[in-house]
N, C-alpha and C positions, 0 to 999 in steps of 0.2 A: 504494500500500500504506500503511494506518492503523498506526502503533506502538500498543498496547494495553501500558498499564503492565503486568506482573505485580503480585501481592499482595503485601502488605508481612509479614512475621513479627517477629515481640515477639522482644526479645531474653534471652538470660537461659534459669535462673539459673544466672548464673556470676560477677556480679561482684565478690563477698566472694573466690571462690577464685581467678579472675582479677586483681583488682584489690590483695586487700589490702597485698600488699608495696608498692605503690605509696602507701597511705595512711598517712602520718606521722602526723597525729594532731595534732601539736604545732609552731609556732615555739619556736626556739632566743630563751631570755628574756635577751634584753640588758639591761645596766644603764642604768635609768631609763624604762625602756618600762612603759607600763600594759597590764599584758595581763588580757586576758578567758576565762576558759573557757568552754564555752557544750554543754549536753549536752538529749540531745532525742533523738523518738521518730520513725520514718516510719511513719505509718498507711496504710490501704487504705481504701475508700470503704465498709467495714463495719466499721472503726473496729478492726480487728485490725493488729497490729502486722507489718511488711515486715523478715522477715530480712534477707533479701539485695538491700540500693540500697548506692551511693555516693554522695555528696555533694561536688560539687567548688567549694570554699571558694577567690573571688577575695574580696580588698579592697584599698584604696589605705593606703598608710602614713599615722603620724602625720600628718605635712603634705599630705596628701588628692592626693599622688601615685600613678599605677599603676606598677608595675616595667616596665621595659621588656624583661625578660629574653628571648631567644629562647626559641621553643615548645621546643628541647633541653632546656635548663636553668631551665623553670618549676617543675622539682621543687623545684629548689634555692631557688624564689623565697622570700622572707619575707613575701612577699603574694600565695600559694597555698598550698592544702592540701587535701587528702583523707580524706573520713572515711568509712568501712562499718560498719553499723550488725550489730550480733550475731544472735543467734538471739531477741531477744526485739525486734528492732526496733530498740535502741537505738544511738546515735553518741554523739562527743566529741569533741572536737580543743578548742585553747589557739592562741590566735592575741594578734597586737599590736593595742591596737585603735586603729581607723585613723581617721582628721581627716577632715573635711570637704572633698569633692570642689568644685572649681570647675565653674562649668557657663556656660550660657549670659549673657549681660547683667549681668554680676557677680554674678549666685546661685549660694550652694553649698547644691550636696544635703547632706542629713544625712550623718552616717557611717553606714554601712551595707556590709554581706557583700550579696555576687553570690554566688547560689548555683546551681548546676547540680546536678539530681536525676536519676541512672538506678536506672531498678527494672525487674525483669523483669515485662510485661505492658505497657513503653512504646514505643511503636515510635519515637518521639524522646523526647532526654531534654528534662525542664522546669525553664522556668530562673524564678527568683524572688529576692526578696532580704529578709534578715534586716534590721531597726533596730532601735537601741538602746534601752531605753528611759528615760524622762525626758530625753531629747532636745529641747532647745528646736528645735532645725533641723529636726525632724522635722515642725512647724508649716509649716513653706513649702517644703520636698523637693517638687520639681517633681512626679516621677513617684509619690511618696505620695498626694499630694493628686487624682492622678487616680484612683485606689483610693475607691471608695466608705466613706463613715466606718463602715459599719458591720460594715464587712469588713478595715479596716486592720488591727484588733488580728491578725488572722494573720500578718503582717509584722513584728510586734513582738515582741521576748523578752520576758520578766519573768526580774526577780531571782530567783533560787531558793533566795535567804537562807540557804541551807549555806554559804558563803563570800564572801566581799567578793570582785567581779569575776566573781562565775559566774553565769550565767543560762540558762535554762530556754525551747529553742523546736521546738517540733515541727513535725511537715509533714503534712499532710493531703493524700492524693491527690485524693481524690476525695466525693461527701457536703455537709453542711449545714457543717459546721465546714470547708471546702476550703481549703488554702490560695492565697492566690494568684497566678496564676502568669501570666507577662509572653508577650507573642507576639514572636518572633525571625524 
C-alpha cells in the first residue's frame, strides 16, 4: 500500500484576530541602547496591501549575540517581536538595534532582523531578512552577497527621514518588486 499525501490548505485569515495579543510591537528602551523603529507595508503580488500577516521579528543584540531564551519565554525575549499589520496592510514595532553577528572564519554578517512572514494564502510561512542601511558590513554579509545586486535593495530599509532611527521597509509577496525570501 502507497501513502498519497493529502492536499495542503492556506491558512488564514485569522492571524490579526488570533495573533495580535501576542504582538508587542515594541522592546522595553533601556538606557543607552540605540533603538530603531522601523514601519512598512505587506503587499500581495498585485501590489495591494495584506491586512491580515504577522511578522515574527528575530535579531541578535548589540554585541551580535542571539538570546538563548527557551521557546516559553521568547515573548519575553529582547531579541523577538511580533508585529500584525492593520487593515490597510501596515506594521511597526521599535526594536534594539542589534551588532554584528559572528559567522564562519572570523566574518561577521551585517546587523540584520530574521524575519518570518505568515499571511493567509501561504501554506508555509516565508522567512527573509531586513539590513540596515549604510551598513558598511552589508558589503561582505555572507548571505547578502548571495542575493543578486539587483534584487538586494529589497532586503534593505531606507530612512524615512520622519525621525532619526526610523526606517521604512516593506515586503513584497509576490510580482516584479518581490521580496526576497531564503529556502529553510
Amino acid at each position: 500500500m502507497r501513502a498519497i499525501p493529502s492536499g495542503s490548505q492556506t491558512v488564514g485569515p485569522f492571524f490579526r484576530i488570533g495573533l495580535e495579543h501576542l504582538c508587542g510591537g515594541s522592546d522595553p528602551e533601556p538606557s543607552g541602547a540605540v533603538m530603531v523603529k522601523v514601519r512598512g507595508k505587506v503587499f500581495d503580488g498585485n501590489g495591494a496591501p495584506v491586512p491580515d500577516a504577522v511578522l515574527e521579528i528575530w535579531h541578535a543584540d548589540s554585541s551580535g549575540r542571539y538570546d538563548s531564551a527557551r521557546p516559553d519565554d521568547r515573548r519575553r525575549s529582547p531579541c523577538f517581536t511580533r508585529a500584525a499589520t492593520d487593515e490597510d496592510g501596515e506594521f511597526g514595532f521599535s526594536i534594539r538595534r542589534p551588532g554584528s553577528v559572528p559567522c564562519e572564519m572570523e566574518v561577521r554578517q551585517a546587523p540584520h532582523l530574521s524575519v518570518l512572514v505568515f499571511a493567509r494564502g501561504l501554506l508555509r510561512h516565508l522567512m527573509t531578512r531586513m539590513y540596515f542601511p549604510d551598513e558598511t558590513a552589508n558589503e561582505t554579509d555572507t548571505a547578502l552577497q548571495l542575493v543578486p545586486e539587483e534584487r538586494r535593495s529589497t532586503l534593505i530599509a531606507r530612512g524615512s527621514g520622519s525621525e532619526p532611527g526610523s526606517l521604512e521597509w516593506n515586503v513584497v509577496l509576490q510580482g516584479e518588486e518581490e521580496t526576497v525570501f531564503f529556502a529553510w
